[in-house]
C-alpha positions in Angstrom: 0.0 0.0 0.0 1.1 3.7 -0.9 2.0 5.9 1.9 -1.2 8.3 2.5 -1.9 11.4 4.4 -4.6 11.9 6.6 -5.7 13.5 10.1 -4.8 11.3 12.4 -7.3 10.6 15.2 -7.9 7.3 17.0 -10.7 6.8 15.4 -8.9 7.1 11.9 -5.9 4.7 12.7 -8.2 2.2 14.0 -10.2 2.3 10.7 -5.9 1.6 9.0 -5.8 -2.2 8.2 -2.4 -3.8 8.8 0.1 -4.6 6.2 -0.6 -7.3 4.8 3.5 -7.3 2.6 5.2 -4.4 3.0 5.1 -1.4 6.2 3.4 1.5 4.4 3.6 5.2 6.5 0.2 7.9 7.1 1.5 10.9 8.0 -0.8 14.0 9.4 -2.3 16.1 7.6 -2.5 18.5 11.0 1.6 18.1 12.2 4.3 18.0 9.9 6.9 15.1 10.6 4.1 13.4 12.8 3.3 10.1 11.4 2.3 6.5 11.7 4.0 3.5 10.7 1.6 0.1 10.0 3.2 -3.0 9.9 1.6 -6.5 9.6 1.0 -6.9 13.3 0.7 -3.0 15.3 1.1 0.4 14.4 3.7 2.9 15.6 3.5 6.7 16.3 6.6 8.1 15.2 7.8 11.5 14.7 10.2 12.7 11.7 12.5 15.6 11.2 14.4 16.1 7.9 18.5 18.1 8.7 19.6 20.8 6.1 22.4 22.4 5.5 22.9 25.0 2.5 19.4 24.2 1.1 20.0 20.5 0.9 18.2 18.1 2.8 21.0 16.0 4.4 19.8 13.2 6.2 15.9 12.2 7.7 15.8 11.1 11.9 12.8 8.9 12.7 11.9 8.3 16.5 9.1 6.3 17.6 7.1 7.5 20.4 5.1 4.6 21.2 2.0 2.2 19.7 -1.6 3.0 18.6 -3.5 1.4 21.9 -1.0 2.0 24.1 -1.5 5.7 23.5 -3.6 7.8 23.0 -3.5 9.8 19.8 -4.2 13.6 21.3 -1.3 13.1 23.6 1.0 11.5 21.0 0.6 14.3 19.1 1.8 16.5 21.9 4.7 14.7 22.7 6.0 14.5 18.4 5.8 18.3 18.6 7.7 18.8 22.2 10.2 16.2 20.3 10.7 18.1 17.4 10.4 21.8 19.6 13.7 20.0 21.5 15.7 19.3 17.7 15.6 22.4 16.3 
């Protein structure tokens, strides 16, 4: 499956069906570099942030934050942007 961008609420990722090959990413369409990564058996909350230097996009950092059921969307969200707030 093509990676897709959508709001992400719990209700949303619930509705995402698991891999059934490859992981496939849905980022948000609300918080840039806020994303979730489905595999064939759970889904991640991650958070992304690209590094430039001279306009040229020199490498991509991806942490996860934790898994869909384990946390709550709203908060996840909170804690991508307090990551990303810390990077740059």
């Amino acid at each position: 499956m093509a990676d897709q961008t959508v709001l992400l609420t719990d209700k949303a990722i619930a509705r995402l069906p698991l891999a059934a090959t490859a992981q496939y990413k849905v980022h948000d369409t609300e918080l840039k570099g806020f994303l979730v990564l489905v595999g064939k058996r759970r889904k991640s909350f991650m958070a992304q942030g690209d590094f430039w230097r001279g306009g040229i996009r020199e490498f991509s950092v991806r942490k996860k934050l934790g898994d869909f059921g384990d946390l709550a969307t709203r908060a996840t969200r909170l804690k991508s942007f307090s990551e990303r707030s810390r990077k740059e």
